[in-house]
C-alpha positions in Angstrom: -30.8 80.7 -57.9 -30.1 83.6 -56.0 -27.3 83.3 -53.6 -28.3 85.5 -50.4 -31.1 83.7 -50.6 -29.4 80.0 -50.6 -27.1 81.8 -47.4 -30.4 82.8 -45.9 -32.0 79.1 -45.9 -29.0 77.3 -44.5 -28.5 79.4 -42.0 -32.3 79.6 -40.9 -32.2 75.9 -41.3 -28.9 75.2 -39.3 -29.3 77.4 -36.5 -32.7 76.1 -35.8 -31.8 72.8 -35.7 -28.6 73.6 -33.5 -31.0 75.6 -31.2 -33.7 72.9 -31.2 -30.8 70.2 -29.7 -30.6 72.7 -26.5 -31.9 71.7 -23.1 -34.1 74.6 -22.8 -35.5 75.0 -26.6 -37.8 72.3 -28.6 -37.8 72.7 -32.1 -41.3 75.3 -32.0 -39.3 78.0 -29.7 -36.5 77.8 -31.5 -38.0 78.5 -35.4 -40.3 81.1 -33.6 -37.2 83.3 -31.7 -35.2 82.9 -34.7 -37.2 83.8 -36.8 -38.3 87.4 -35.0 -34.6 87.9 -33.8 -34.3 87.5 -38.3 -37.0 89.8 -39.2 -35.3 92.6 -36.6 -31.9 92.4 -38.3 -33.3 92.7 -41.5 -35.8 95.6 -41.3 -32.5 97.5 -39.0 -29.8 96.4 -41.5 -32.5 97.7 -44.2 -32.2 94.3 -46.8 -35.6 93.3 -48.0 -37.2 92.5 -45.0 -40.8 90.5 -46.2 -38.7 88.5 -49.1 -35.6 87.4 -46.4 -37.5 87.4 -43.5 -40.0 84.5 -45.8 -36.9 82.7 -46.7 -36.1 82.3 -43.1 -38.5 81.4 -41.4 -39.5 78.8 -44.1 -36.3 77.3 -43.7 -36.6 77.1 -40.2 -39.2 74.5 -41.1 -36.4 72.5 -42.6 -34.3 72.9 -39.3 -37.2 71.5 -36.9 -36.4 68.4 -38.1 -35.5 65.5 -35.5 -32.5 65.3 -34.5 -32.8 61.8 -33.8 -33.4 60.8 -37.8 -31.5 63.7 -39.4 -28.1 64.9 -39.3 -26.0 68.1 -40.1 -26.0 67.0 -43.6 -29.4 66.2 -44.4 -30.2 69.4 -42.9 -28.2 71.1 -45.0 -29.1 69.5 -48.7 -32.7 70.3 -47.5 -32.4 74.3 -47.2 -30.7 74.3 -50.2 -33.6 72.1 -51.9 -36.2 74.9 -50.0 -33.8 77.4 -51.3 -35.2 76.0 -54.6 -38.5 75.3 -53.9 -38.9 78.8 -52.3 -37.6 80.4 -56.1 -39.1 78.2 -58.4 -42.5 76.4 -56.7 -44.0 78.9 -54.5 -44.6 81.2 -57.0 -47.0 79.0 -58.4 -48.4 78.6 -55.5 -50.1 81.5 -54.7 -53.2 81.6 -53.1 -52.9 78.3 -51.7 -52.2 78.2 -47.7 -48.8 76.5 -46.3 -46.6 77.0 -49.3 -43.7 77.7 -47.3 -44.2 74.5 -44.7 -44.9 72.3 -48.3 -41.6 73.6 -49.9 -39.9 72.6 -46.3 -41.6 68.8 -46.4 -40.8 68.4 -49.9 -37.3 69.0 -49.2 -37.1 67.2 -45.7 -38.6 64.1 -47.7 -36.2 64.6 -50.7 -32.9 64.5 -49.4 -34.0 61.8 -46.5 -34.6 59.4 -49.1 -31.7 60.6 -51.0 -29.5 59.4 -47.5 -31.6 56.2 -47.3 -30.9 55.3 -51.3 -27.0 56.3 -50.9 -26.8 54.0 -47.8 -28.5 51.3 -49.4 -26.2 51.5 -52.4 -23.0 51.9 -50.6 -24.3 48.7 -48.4 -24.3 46.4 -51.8 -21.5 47.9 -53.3 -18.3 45.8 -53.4 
């Protein structure tokens, strides 16, 4: 897995989420000013504007997750799972409408029942 695009997702993820918890942002405002604020520092900085700019804003999915059920951590594991998804799934998804919001559920889903099985587990450990 590429590593600027793993740095990408978590910090698409993590910022959205941090911006969502404000008084004056919900989690759609958030994704949708970070995500053009993104795409300008890419084209101006000159990186590969549609394949970053894709990255982040998928994994601004990931970061509109409630705050309420999900922490720091699950937030976290889930961009790098998208940051997975997003290199090995979505290319075989072409054609097909909401790729990048799939990739984000799958990993949302993923590492919440990851949490759930690890607290259950540590609960009936002695």
């Amino acid at each position: 897995m590429a590593i600027d695009l793993l740095f990408i997702s978590l910090l698409g993820a993590i910022s959205t989420y941090l911006l969502a918890k404000r008084n004056r942002f919900d989690a759609i405002r958030a994704s949708s000013c970070l995500s053009i604020l993104a795409y300008g520092i890419f084209y101006l900085v000159g990186l590969n504007t549609e394949l970053y700019s894709l990255v982040f804003f998928g994994s601004t999915f990931v970061g509109m997750s409630a705050p309420i059920r999900f922490g720091l951590e699950s937030i976290c594991l889930s961009a790098v799972l998208f940051a997975l998804f997003f290199e090995y799934l979505i290319p075989h998804l072409t054609g097909f409408g909401g790729a990048l919001g799939i990739s984000a559920f799958l990993s949302v889903c993923i590492s919440h029942i990851a949490f759930l099985l690890l607290a259950k587990i540590k609960r009936f450990a002695p």
